[in-house]
Wavefront OBJ file of the C-alpha trace (Angstrom):
o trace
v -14.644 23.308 -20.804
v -11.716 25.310 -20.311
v -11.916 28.936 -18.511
v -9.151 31.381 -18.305
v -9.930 32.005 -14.394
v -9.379 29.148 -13.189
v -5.566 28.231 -12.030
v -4.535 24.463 -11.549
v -2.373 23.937 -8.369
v -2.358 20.430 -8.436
v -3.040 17.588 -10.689
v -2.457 13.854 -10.121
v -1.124 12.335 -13.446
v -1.112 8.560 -12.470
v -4.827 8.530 -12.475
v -5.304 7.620 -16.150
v -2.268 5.571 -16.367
v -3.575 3.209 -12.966
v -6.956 3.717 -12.888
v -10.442 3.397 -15.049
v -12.249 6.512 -14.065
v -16.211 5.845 -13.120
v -17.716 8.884 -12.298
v -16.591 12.556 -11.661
v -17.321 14.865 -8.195
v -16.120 18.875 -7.734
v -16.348 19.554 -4.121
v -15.160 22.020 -1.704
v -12.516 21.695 0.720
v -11.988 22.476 4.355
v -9.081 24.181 4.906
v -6.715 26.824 7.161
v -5.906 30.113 5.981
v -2.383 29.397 5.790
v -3.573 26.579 3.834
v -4.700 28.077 1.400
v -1.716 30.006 1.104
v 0.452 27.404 0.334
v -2.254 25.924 -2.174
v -2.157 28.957 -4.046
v 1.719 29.204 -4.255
v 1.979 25.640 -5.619
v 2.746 23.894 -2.191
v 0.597 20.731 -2.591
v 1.307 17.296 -3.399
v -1.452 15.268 -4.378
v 0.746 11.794 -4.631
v -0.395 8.709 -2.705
v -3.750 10.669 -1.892
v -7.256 9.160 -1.596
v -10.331 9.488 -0.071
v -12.813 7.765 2.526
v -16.789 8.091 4.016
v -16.740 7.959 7.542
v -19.931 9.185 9.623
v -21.752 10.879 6.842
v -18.853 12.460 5.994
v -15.740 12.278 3.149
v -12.126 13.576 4.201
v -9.375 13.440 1.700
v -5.981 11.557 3.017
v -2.707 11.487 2.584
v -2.670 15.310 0.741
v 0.261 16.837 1.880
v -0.050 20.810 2.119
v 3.685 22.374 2.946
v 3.495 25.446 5.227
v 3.406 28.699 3.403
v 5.964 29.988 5.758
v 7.789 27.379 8.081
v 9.550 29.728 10.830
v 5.367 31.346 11.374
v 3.891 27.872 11.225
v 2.369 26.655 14.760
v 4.558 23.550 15.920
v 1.760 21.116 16.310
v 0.907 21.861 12.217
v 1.020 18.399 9.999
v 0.576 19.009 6.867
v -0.428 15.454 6.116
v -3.503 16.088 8.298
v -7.075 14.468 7.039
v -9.090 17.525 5.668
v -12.940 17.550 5.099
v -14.656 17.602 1.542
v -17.993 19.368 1.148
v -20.151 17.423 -0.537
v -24.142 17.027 -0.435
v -25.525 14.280 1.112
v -26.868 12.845 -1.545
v -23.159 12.641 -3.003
v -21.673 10.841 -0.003
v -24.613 8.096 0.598
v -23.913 7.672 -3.126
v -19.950 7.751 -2.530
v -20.371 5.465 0.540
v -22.416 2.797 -0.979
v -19.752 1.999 -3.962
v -17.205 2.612 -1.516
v -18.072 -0.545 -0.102
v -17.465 -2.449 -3.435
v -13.807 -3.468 -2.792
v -12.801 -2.725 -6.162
v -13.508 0.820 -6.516
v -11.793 3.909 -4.233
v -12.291 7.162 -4.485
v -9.098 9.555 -5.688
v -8.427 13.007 -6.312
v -7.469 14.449 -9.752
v -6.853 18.156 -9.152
v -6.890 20.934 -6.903
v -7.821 24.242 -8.756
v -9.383 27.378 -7.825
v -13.026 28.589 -9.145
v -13.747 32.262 -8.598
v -12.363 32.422 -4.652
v -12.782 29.104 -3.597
v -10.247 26.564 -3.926
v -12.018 22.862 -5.496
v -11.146 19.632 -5.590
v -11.906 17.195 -8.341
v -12.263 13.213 -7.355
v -13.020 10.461 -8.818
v -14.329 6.934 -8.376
v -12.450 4.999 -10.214
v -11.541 0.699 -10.626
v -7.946 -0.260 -10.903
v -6.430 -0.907 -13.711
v -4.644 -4.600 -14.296
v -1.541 -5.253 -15.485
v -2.621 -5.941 -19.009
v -4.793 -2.948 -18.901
v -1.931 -0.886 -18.513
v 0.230 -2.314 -20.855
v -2.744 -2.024 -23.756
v -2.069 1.607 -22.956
v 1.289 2.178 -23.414
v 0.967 0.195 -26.889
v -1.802 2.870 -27.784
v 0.049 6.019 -26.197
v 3.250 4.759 -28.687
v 0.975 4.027 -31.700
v -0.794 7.411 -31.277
v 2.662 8.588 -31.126
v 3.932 7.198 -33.863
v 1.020 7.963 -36.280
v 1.597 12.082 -35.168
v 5.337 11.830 -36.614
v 4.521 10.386 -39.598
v 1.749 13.622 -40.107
v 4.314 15.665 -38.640
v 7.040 14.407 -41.282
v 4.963 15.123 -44.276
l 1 2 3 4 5 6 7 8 9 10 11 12 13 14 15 16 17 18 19 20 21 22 23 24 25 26 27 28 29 30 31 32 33 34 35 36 37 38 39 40 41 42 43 44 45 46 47 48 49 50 51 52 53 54 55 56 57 58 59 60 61 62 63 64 65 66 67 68 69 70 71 72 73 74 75 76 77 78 79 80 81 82 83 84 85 86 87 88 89 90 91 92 93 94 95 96 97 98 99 100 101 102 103 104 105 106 107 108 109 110 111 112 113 114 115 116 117 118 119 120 121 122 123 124 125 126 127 128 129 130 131 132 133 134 135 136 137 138 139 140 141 142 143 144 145 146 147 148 149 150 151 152 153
């Protein structure tokens, strides 16, 4: 479902690639005006990100969120602070308990707006092994291959 109001700021590509994806989440995001700012002017990095349950709660890590203006910025601003997620919490005992399976971690795949609000969409999700990975490239080059030959006729 694709709508024509809603802008993508950020999307992590490696997700497919490195990871089996599980189950899906949109949640909200706690953030500072200038924040928000930068989000919507394409400021935001989503690379090496992940996210963690502590005390009833989820914060996403590692998102880095470049000041919207530098030189107006306070100097004690990082902008690879942790940041809340809003989720229900029905959503984060559910989060928390397969958190707790070593194998599975919680990621984001995109940051996009929906109406005024600015949403994030994570994922829990099992890595992927090295022969995994490989079986995808073969099909990604096959797939490939097969829309030339269409193409070509």
């Amino acid at each position: 479902m694709v709508r024509l109001d809603m802008a993508n700021y950020a999307e992590n590509r490696k997700i497919h690639f490195n990871y089996e994806i599980l189950e899906k989440y949109e949640t909200g995001i706690e953030l500072l005006g200038v924040e928000v700012k930068s989000i919507r002017s394409g400021k935001i990095s989503l690379e090496g990100a992940y996210v963690i349950i502590r005390g009833g709660e989820a914060f996403l890590i590692n998102t880095n969120i470049q000041p919207y203006q530098p030189n107006n910025m306070p100097k004690d601003y990082d902008p690879l602070r942790n940041r809340k997620l809003l989720l229900t919490k029905k959503e984060v005992e559910k989060l928390a308990g397969s958190e707790k399976n070593k194998s599975l971690t919680i990621v984001p795949i995109s940051v996009y707006n929906k109406g005024r609000k600015i949403k994030v969409e994570i994922a829990l999700v099992k890595g992927k092994k090295k022969h995994d990975k490989r079986e995808t490239i073969k099909k990604r080059e096959t797939e490939r291959e097969v829309r030339r030959e269409y193409k070509g006729r």
